[in-house]
N, C-alpha and C positions, 0 to 999 in steps of 0.2 A: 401100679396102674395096669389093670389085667386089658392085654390087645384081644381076645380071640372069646372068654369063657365069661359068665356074670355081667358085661357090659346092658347097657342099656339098649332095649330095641331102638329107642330114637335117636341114639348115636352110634349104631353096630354097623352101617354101613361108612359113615366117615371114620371110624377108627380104622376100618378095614385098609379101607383108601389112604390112611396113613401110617399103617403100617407098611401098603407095597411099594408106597412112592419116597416116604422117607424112614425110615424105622431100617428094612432089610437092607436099602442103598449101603446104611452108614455103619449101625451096629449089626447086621444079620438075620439069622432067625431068630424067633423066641415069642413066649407066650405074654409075656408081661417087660412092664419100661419102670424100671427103678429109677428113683429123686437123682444118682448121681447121671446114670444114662441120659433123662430129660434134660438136667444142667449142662449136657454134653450139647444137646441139639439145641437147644435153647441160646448156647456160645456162638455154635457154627451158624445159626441162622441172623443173628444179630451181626456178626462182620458181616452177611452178605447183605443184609438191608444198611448196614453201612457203605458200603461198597455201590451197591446200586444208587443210593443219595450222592456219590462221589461224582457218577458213571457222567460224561461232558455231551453234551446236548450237540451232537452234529450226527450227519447222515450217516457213521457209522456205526453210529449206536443203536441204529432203527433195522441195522441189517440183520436177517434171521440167522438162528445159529446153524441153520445147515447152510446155508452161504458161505460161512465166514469158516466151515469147515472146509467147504471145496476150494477157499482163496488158499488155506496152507496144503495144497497139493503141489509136490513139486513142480507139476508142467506147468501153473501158474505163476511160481516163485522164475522159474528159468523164460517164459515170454515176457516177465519186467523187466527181468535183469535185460534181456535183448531190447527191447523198448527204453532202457537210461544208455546203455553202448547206442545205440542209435541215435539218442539225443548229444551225447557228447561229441560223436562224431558230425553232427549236424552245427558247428559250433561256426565251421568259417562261413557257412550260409547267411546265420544268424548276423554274421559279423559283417558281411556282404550287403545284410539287410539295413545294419545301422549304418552303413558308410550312404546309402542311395539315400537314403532319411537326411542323415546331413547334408548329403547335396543338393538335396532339395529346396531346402530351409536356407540353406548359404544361396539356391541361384531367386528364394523369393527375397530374403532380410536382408542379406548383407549388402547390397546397395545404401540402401535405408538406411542400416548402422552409420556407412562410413559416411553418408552425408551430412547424418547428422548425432555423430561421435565422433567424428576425425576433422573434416573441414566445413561443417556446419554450412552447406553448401546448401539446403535448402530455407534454413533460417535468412543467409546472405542472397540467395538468387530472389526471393519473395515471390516466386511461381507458386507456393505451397506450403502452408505451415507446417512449422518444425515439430518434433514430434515430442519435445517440450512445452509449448505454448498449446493453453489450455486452451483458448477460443477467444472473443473480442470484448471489450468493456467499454457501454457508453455510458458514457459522462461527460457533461457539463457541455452538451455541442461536440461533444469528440467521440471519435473511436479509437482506441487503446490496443494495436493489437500485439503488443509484445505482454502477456501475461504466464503468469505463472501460478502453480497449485503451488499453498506451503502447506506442511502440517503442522510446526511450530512455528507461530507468529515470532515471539522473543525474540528464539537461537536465531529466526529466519533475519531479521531486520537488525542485527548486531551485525550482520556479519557483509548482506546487500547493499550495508550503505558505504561501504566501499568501492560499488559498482560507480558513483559519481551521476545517478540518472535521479529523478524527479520520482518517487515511487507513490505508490497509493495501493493502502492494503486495503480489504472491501471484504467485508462477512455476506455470502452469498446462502442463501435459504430457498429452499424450491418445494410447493406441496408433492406431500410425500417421497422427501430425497431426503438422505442426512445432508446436513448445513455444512459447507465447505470454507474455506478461505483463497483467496489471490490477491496476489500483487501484480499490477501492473504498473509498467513506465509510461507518464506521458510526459513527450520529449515535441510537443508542439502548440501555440495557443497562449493565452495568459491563463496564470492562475491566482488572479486579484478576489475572484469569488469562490476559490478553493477552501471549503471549510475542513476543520482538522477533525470531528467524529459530526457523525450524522446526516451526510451529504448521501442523498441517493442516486441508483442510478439503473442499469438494464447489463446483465452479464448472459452472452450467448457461448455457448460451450462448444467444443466440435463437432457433436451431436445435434447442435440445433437448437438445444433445447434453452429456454429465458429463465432465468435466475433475478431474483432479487439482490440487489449490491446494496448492501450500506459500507459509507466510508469508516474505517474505524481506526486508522492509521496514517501517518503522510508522511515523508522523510524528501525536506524541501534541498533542492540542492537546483543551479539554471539549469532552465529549458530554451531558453534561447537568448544572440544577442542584444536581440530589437528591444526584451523582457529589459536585458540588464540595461538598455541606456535607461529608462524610465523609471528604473529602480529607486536610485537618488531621491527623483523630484517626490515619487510616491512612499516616500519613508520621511521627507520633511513636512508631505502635508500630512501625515500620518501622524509626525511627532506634534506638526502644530493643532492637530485636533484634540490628540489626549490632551496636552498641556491645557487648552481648552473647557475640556469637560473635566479634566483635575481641580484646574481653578474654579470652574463653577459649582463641581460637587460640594468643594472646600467653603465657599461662600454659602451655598446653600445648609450645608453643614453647621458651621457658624451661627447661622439665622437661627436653625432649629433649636442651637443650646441658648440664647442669649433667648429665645423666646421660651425653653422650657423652663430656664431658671427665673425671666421675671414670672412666670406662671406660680413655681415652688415656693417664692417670694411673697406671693400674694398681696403687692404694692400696687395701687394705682399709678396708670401709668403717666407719667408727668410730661407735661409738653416741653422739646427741650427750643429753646431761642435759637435762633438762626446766626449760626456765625458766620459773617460773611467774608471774616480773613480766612478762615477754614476752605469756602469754597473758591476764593480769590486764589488761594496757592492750590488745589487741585486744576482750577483752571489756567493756571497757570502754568502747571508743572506738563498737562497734558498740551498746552500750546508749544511749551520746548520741545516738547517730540514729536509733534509734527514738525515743527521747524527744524529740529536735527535731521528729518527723514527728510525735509525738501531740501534742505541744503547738500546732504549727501547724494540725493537724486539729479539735484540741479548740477554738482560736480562731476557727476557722472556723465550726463549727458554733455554739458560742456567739453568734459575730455575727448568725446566720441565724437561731439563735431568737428573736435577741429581734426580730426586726420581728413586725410584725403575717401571720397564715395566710395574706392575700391577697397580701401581699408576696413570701412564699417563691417560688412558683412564678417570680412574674415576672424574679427574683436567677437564678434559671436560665437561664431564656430569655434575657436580658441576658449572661450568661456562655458562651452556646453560639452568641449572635450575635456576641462579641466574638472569639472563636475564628474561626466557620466564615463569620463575614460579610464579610470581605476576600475569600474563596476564591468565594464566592458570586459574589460584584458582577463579578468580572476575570470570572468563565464567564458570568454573562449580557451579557455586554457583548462579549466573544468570540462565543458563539452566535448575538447579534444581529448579528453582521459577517461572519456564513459565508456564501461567495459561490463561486459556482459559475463564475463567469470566467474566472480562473486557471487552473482545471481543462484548461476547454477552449482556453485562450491556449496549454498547455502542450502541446497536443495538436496543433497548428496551425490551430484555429480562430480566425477574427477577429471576437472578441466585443467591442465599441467599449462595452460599457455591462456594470451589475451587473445578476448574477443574484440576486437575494437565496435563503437557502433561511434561514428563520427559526423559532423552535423548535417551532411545530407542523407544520409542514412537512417540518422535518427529523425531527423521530420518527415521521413515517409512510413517509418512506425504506427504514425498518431494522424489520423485523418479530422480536419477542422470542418465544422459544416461550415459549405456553403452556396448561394442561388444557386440552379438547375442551370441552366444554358438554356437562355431565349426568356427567364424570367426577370423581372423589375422590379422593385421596391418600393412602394409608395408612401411618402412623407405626411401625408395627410392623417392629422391626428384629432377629430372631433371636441377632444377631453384633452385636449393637449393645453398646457399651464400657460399662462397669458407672462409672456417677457415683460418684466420691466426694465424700460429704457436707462432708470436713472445710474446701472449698473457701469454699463455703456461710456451714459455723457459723462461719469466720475472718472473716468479711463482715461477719456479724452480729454481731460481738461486738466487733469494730472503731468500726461504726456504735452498739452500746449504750454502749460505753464513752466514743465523745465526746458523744453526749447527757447524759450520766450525770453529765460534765467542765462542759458549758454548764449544765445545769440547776442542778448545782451552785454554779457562781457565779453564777447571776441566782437564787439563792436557793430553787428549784423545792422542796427538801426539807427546807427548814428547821421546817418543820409534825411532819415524823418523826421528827427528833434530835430528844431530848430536852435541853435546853441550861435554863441557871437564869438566871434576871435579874438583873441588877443593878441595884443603887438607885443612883441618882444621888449622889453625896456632894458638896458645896461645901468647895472648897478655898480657906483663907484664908491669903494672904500675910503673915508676920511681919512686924513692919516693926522698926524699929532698935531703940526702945525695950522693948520687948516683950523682943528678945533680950539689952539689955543686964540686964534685972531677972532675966533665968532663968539 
């Protein structure tokens, strides 16, 4: 390839320009570039478009090359090196600096910490929520405000219900917030209308801000004593209502197959004759059991009269502590063991010791609604269901008739019958002789 002689006027000044700038640099002078010389630049040009594709995209790369000339001059090389001996030497300052940093931080936090990671002093004084408790949960006429963030329901509720409290987990959802979960204790109130999923309610956070609660979780354990006496009563009429609507679904059940198989049957249906021994022994059988119930009534009541007025009362109280004073003891003995530990064990806290929350403490957790102060209640109900009496007068006349029962055998009206005396007669035994003369 001739550089200088025979080239093309339309290429004679770019060969020129590439013979001064690369052709002389590399091979020299000369008039012409041979296939092996080209192969030569052709090599060396291709590492370096290699190398610039490699070159790392930061500000030093954009720096000119006579910059980056005058950086490798020794009086630059020796004003760094003085500028890192200065930085090292700058090191107890630096150290100086992170100690005022930490005491800063320790005279803002660590009150904070230890009141509430050492003696939960602000959980226990209730001047101020703890710095666990996520904000307040109302539900069902209450405020809840021992609550907690979980992030695994599961692991969280295997391990809380060791805590011995009344829990209520609650999926809370807020436009445009991710959907969170809490548990909260409510440790005051009945929960006779506490549903186990679905129950909603109003969850306010630290911040203020309202959340939607639905219940999706319970983990029943007492909330209080007054709950457990009534437990009893309200778990017999509990059982006598299933047994109730068992027996009646069962009858109704029955009807339906004895009417779908005369239906599959396709028989006319036959009138059947009236058995009147049939109905003679159902009403018969049904008058035994009222009668075992009045006679078991009527002995009851007889036995109560006859103690002495002062007695009565106590037969009661003795018979409602023998009911409801098992349910009693197991809740206060539960109440006395609710501990807030687990809770926070649950949550990844490392809590080495009990919390106690004990039953005054625990009812001031959970606030009950109630009137305002200076407001009244008015009973008057427009639409209100008309009583029947005949409820009533069956009450009373149940209760007249076993008195009536008792009085009458300890003798209460024997003064009112009219009845006649008898005389006393002495009766004399015949003896053998006597009967052989007559």
């Amino acid at each position: 390839m001739p550089l200088s002689h025979g080239v093309n006027p339309a290429w004679s000044a770019l060969i020129q320009q590439f013979k001064q700038d690369v052709v002389l640099p590399i091979l020299g002078e000369g008039d012409e570039l041979s296939q092996q010389a080209w192969a030569d630049l052709s090599a060396r040009f291709k590492a370096y478009r290699q190398w610039m594709q490699n070159k790392p995209v930061n500000p030093l790369a954009s720096i000119d090359n006579q910059d980056l000339k005058e950086l490798t001059d020794e009086k630059v090389y020796d004003a760094l090196a003085d500028l890192i001996e200065r930085d090292l030497n700058a090191d107890t300052a630096a150290d100086l600096i992170l100690s005022l940093e930490k005491l800063i931080r320790f005279n803002r936090d660590l009150v904070t910490l230890l009141r509430n990671y050492v003696n939960l002093a602000d959980f226990y004084g209730a001047e101020r929520k703890a710095i666990f408790q996520a904000g307040t949960l109302y539900l069902d006429q209450r405020s809840c405000e021992l609550c907690l963030r979980v992030n695994d329901l599961d692991k969280h509720s295997q391990q809380a219900n060791l805590s011995g409290a009344y829990l209520i987990y609650c999926q809370c959802t807020r436009l445009g917030s991710d959907p969170m979960t809490i548990v909260a204790a409510m440790t005051g109130g009945d929960v006779d209308d506490m549903m186990v999923v679905g129950r909603n309610g109003i969850f306010y956070d630290r911040e203020g801000k309202d959340w939607h609660a639905t219940v999706v979780k319970v983990i029943e354990n007492p909330i209080s004593v007054r709950q457990a006496f009534w437990t009893p009563y309200k778990r017999i009429a509990r059982m006598i209502n299933d047994q109730i609507q068992k027996f009646a679904a069962a009858k109704d059940k029955a009807f339906e197959d004895r009417s779908a198989a005369s239906v599959a049957d396709a028989k006319p249906p036959t009138a059947q004759a009236f058995d009147i021994a049939k109905f003679a022994g159902i009403f018969a059988a049904v008058g035994l059991a009222f009668g075992a119930l009045g006679t078991a009534l009527a002995a009851i009541v007889s036995s109560i009269v006859q103690l002495p007025l002062w007695q009565i009362p106590l037969v009661f109280i003795i018979a409602m502590l023998l009911i409801s004073g098992p349910s009693m003891l197991m809740a206060s003995l539960k109440l006395r063991q609710r501990n807030l530990g687990p809770l926070l064990d649950a949550n990844g806290w490392a809590v080495n010791t009990r919390a106690r929350i004990n039953i005054p403490f625990g009812g001031s957790l959970t606030g009950v609604a109630a009137l305002p102060k200076g407001a009244k209640r008015t009973h008057y109900d427009p639409y209100a269901d008309k009583k029947s009496p005949w409820k009533s007068i069956l009450i009373i006349c149940l209760l007249v008739a076993a008195i009536v029962a008792g009085g009458h055998q300890l003798g209460w009206f024997d003064g009112l019958i009219g009845h006649t005396e008898v005389e006393e007669v002495e009766v004399v035994e015949p003896t053998v002789e006597k009967l052989n003369e007559e």
